[in-house]
C-alpha positions as CSV (number, residue, x, y, z in Angstrom):
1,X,33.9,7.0,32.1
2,X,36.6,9.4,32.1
3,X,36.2,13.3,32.3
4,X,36.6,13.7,28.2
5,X,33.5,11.4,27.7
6,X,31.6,12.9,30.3
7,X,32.0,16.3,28.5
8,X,31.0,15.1,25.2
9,X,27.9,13.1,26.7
10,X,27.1,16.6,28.2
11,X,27.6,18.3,24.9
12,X,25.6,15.5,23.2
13,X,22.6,15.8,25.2
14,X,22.5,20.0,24.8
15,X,22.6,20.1,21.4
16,X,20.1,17.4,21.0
17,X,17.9,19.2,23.6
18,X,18.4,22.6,22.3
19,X,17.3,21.2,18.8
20,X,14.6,19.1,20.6
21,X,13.0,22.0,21.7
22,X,13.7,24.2,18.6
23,X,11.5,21.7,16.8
24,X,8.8,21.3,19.4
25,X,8.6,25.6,19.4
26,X,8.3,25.4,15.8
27,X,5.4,22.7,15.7
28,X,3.5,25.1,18.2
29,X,3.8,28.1,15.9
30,X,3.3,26.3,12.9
31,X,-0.8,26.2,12.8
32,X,-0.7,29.8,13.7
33,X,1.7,30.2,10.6
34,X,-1.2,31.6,8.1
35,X,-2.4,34.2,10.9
36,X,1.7,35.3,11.6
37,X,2.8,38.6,10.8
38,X,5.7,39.5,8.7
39,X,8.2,40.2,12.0
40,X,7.0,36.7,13.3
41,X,7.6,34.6,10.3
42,X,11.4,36.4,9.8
43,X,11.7,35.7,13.6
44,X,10.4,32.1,13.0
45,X,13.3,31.5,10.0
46,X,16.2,33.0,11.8
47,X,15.5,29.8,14.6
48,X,15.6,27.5,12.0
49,X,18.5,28.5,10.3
50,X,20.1,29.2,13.6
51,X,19.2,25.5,14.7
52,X,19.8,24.2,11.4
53,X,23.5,26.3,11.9
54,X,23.7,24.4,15.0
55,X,23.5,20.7,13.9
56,X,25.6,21.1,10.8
57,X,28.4,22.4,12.3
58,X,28.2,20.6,15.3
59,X,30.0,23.5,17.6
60,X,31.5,22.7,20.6
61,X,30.3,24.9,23.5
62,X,33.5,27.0,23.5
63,X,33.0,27.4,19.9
64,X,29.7,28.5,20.1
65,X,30.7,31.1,22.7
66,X,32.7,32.3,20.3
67,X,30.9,31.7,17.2
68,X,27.9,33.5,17.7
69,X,28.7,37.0,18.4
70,X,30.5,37.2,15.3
71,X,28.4,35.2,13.2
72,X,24.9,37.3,14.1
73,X,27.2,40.8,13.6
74,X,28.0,39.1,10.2
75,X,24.2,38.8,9.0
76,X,23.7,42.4,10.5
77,X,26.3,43.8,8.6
78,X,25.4,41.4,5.6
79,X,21.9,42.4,5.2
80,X,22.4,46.3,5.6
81,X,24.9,45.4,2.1
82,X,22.4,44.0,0.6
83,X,19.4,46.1,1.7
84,X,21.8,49.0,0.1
85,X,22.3,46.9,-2.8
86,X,18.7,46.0,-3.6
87,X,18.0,50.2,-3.0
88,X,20.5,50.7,-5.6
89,X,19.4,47.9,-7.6
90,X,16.0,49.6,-8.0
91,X,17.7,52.7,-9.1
92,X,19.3,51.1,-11.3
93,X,16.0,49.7,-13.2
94,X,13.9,52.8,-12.6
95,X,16.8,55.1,-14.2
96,X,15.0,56.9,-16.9
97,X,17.2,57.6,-20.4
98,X,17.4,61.4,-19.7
99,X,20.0,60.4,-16.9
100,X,22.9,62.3,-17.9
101,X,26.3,60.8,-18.7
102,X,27.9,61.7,-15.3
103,X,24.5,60.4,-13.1
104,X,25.3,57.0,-15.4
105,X,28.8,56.4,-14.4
106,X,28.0,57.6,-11.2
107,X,25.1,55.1,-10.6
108,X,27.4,52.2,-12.1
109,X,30.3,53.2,-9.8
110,X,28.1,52.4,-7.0
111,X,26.4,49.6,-7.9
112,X,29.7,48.2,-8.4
113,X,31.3,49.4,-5.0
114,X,28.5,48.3,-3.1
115,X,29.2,44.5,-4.4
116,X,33.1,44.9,-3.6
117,X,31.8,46.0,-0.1
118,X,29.6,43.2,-0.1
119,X,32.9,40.9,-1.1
120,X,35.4,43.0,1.1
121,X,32.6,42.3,4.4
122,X,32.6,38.6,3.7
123,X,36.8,38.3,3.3
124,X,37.1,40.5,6.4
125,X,34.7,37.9,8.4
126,X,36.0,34.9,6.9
127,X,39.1,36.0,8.7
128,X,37.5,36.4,12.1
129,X,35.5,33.1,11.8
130,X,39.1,31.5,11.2
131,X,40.1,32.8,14.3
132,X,37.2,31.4,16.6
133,X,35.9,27.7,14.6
134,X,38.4,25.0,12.7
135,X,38.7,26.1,8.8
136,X,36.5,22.9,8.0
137,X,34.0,24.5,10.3
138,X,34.0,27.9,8.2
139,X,33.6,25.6,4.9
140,X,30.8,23.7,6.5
141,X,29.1,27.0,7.4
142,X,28.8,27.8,3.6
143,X,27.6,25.0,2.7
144,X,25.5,25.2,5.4
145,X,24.4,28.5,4.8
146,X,23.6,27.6,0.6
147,X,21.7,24.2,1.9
148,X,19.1,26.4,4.4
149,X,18.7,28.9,1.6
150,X,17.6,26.2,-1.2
151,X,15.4,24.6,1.8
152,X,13.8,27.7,2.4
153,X,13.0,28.7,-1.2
154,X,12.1,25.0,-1.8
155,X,9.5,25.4,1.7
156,X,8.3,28.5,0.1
157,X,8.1,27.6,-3.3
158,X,6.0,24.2,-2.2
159,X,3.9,26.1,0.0
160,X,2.0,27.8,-2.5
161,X,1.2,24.3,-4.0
162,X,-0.4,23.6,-0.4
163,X,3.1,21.1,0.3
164,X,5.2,22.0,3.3
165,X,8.7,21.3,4.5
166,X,11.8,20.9,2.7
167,X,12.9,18.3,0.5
């Protein structure tokens, strides 16, 4: 066995241990998941998606080095946009008629700017993520990303007909 192999054996073995024990923490929390408070659960679905990250894209252990940092100060910077969005969003359906002309177009100029910034922060990471993982890599992360998202909504969704698990 030559030094190349032995790496990739060691690699191998990581990422099926790391996901290993991923599951095994998740089967431990999971009869508790009724009692859980909102911070847990949140807590509970970032390790899934970051495991579920994990095996889909398959990173080598440079890559992940790499990967990570910029990745988790993506979703930070991703969910401020949309928390701001959502804020606005709300504005935007309580806005009374009596709203004057001005506090319109002002309202719509920034629901509209916060989606470019939402647009300009994923362009400006896709860039960064180019730098660190293969471009099939970045493309698998979407798709990634999209899958975990229907899996999640499908878990949720199922859940309240007393079903669990995606499908």
């Amino acid at each position: 066995m030559n030094k190349i192999e032995s790496e990739k054996i060691k690699i191998t073995m990581k990422r099926i241990l790391f996901t290993a024990l991923t599951g095994f923490l998740l089967l431990i929390i999971s009869p508790v998941f009724g009692q859980e408070s909102h911070e847990a659960r949140w807590e509970k679905m970032k390790a899934e998606k970051v495991a579920f990250l994990t095996t889909q894209l398959a990173l080598t252990s440079a890559e992940a080095e790499k990967f990570w940092p910029i990745y988790n100060e993506m979703e930070k910077q991703r969910w401020d946009a949309q928390k701001a969005r959502r804020e606005l969003e709300n504005k935007v359906s309580e806005a009374e008629e009596s709203l004057s002309e001005n506090e319109v177009i002002k309202l719509t100029r920034e629901f509209a700017g916060s989606m470019a910034k939402e647009g300009a922060l994923m362009s400006g990471y896709n860039e960064k993520l180019l730098k660190v993982i293969p471009a099939k890599k970045v493309l698998k992360l979407y798709k990634a990303e999209n899958e975990f998202r229907m899996n999640m909504i499908r878990k949720y969704r199922d859940g309240d007909k007393g079903e669990k698990g995606p499908k």
